[in-house]
DRENVOKOL-202009 format. One line per 10 residues: number of its first residue (from 1); for each residue x, y, z of N, C-alpha, C. Coordinates in steps of 0.2 Angstrom, whole numbers, m for minus. Layout:
NUM> X Y Z X Y Z X Y Z ~ ...
# end
This chain:
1> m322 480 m329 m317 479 m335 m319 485 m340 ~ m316 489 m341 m316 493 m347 m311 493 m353 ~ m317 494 m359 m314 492 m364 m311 502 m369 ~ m305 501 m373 m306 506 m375 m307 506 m382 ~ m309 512 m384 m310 511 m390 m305 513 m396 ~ m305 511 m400 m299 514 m404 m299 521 m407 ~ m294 524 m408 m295 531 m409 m297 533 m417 ~ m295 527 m422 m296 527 m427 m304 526 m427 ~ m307 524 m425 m317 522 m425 m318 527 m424 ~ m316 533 m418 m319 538 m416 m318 542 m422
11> m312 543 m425 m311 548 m430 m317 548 m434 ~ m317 542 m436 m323 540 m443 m330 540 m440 ~ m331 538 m435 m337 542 m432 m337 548 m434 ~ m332 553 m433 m333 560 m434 m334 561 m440 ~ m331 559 m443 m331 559 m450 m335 559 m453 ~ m341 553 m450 m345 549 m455 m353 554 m450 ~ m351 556 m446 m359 560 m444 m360 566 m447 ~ m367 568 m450 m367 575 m454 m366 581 m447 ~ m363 586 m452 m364 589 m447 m372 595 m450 ~ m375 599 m445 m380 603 m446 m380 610 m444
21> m378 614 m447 m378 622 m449 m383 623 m448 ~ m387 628 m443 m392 631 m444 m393 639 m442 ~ m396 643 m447 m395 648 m448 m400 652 m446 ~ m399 659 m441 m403 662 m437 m404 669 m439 ~ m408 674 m441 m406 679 m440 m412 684 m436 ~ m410 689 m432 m414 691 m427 m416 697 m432 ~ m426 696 m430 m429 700 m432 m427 708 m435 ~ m424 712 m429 m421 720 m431 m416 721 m435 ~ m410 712 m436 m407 713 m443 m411 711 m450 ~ m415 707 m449 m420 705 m455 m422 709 m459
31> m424 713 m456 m427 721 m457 m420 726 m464 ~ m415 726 m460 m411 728 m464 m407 726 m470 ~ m407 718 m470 m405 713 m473 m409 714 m480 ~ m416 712 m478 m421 712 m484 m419 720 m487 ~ m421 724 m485 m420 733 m489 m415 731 m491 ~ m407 727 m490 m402 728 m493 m403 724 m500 ~ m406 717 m498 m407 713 m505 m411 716 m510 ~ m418 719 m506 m422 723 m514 m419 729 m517 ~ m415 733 m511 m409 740 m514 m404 735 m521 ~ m402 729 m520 m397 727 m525 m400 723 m530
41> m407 722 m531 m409 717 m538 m416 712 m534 ~ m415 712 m528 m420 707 m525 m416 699 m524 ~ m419 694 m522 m416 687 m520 m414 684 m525 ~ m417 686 m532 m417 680 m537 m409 683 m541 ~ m408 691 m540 m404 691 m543 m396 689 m539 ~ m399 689 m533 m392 688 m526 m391 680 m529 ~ m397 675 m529 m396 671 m528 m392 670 m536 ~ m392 673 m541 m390 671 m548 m383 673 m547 ~ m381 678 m542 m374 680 m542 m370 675 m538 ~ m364 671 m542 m364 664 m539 m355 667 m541
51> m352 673 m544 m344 675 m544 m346 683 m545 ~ m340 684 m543 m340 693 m543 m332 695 m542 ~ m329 700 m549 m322 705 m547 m324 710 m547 ~ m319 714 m542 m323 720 m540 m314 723 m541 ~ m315 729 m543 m305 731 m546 m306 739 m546 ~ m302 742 m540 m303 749 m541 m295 753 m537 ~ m294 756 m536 m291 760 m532 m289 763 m527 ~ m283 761 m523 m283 765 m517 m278 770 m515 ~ m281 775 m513 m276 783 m513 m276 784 m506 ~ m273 783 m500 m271 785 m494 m268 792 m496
61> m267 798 m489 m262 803 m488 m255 801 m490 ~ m252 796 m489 m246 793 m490 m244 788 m497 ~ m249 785 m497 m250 779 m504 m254 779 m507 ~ m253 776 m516 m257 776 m519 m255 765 m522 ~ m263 765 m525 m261 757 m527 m267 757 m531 ~ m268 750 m532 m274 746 m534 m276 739 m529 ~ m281 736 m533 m283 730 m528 m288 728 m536 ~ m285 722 m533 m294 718 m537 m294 710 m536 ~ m300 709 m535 m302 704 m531 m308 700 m532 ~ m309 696 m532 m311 687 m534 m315 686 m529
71> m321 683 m529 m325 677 m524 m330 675 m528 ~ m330 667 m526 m335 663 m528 m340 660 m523 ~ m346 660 m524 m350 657 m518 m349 650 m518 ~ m349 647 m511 m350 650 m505 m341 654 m501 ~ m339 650 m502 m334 652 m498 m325 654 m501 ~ m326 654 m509 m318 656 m512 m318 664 m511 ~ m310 666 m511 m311 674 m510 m300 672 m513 ~ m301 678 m518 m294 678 m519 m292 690 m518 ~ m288 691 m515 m286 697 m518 m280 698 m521 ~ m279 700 m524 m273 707 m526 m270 713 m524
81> m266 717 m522 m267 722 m519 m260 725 m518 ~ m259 731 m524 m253 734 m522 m254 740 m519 ~ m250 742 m512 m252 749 m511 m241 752 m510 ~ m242 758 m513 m235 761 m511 m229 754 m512 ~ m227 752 m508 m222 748 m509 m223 742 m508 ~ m230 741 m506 m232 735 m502 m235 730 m508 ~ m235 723 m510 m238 722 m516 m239 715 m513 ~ m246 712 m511 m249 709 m509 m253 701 m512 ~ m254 697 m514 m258 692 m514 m263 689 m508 ~ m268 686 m506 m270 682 m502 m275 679 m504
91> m275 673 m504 m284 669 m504 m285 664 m500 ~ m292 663 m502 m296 658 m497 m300 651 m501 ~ m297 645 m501 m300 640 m506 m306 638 m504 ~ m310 639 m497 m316 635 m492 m313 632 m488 ~ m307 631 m488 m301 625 m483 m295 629 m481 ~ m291 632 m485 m283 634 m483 m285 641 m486 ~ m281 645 m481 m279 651 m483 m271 656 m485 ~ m271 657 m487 m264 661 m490 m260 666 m490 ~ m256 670 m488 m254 676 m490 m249 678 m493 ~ m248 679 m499 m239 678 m503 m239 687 m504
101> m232 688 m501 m228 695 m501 m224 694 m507 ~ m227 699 m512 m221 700 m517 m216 701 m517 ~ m214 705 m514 m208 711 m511 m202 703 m510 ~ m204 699 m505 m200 693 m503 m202 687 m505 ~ m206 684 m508 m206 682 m512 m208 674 m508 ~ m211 674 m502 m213 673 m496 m222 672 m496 ~ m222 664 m497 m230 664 m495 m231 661 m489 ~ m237 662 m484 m238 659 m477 m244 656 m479 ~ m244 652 m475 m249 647 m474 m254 651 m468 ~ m261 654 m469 m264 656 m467 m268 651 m458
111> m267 655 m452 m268 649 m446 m272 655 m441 ~ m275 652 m437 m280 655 m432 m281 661 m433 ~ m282 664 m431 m283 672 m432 m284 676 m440 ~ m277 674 m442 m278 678 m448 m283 673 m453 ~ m283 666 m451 m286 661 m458 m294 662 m456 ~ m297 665 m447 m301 666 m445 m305 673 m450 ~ m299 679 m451 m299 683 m454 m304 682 m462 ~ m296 681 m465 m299 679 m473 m306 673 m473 ~ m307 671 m468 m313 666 m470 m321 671 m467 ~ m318 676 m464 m324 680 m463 m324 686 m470
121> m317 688 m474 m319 691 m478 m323 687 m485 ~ m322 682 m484 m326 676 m489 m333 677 m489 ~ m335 676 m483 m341 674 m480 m346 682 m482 ~ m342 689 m480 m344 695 m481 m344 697 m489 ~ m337 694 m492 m339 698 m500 m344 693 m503 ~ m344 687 m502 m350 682 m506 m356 683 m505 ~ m356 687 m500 m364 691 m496 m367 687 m494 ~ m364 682 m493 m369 674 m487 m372 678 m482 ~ m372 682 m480 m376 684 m473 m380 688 m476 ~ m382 689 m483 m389 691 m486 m390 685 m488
131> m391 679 m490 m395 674 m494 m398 670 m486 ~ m403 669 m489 m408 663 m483 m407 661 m479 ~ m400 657 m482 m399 653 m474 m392 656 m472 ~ m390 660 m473 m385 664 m469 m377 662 m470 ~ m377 655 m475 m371 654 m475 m372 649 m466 ~ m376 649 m463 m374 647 m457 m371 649 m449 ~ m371 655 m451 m370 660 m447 m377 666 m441 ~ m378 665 m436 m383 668 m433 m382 677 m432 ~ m384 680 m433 m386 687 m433 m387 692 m432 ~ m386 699 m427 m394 701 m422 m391 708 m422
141> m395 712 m422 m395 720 m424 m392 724 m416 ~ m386 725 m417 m383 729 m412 m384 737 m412 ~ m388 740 m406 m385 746 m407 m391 752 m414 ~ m396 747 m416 m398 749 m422 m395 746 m428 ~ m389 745 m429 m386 741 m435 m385 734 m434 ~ m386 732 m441 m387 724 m443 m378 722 m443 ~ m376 717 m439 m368 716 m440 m367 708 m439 ~ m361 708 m443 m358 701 m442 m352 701 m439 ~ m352 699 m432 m346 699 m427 m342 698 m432 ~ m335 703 m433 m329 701 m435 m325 703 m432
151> m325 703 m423 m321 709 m421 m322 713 m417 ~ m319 716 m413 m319 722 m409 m326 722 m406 ~ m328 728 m402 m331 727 m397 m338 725 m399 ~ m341 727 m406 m346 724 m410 m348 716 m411 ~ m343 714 m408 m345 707 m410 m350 702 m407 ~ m355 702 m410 m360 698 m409 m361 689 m413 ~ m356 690 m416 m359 684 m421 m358 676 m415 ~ m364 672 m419 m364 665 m416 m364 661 m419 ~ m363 655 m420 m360 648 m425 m367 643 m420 ~ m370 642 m423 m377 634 m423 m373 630 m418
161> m373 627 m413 m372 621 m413 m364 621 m409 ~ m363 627 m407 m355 629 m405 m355 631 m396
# end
């Protein structure tokens, strides 16, 4: 005789087990990780950088615009972004991502790929893959170069426990 279990107990099982991140970084990235954090202040001042706008300029051969853009550790990231006739919003709350089209007046709901997307720009302008524990993300120096798989044929990165 088998008994089933309710589908609702398992949820809250999930729910209620922690989950455990653990973050790795390969010796030959290490290397260039640490010279980047002493090039920009050393740890104490990475670890005191807890928001950052960054707001400059962008001139293509065909366009010109602006951009200026928002993150807060660990994982918020907003932009702005007008280029030629394109005039752009998108952000990232730690949970939902967004993209609203000026032009139409037209916001998406951020889903696989692209919310993959903005959750890795989060994770790169917060600089989690410089502070200690990596944000939770493993790491390993490709080719010479320290990289965080975002992509294309470079892609190396690995998720703890996946």
């Amino acid at each position: 005789m088998s008994r089933q279990i309710p589908t609702s107990w398992v949820l809250l099982a999930c729910l209620l087990v922690p989950r455990i991140t653990l973050a790795e970084i390969a010796p030959a990235a290490r290397t260039v990780v640490d010279r980047y954090v002493e090039a920009t202040g050393g740890a104490s001042a990475l670890a005191a950088q807890q928001a950052l706008r960054s707001k400059g300029r962008i001139n293509t051969m065909e366009f010109h615009g602006t951009f200026e853009e928002w993150c807060a550790v660990p994982d918020k990231y907003a932009l702005r972004m007008t280029l030629g006739p394109l005039r752009i919003r998108e952000g990232y709350d730690g949970v939902t991502g967004w993209r609203t089209d000026l032009n139409s007046k037209k916001v998406t709901m951020l889903d696989g790929h692209d919310l993959e997307r903005i959750q890795g720009d989060a994770y790169f302008e917060n600089e989690m893959w410089a502070r200690d524990d990596q944000g939770g993300d493993a790491k390993q120096a490709v080719d010479g170069k320290s990289v965080r798989g975002r992509g294309g044929d470079a892609e190396r990165e690995q998720h703890a426990g996946q």
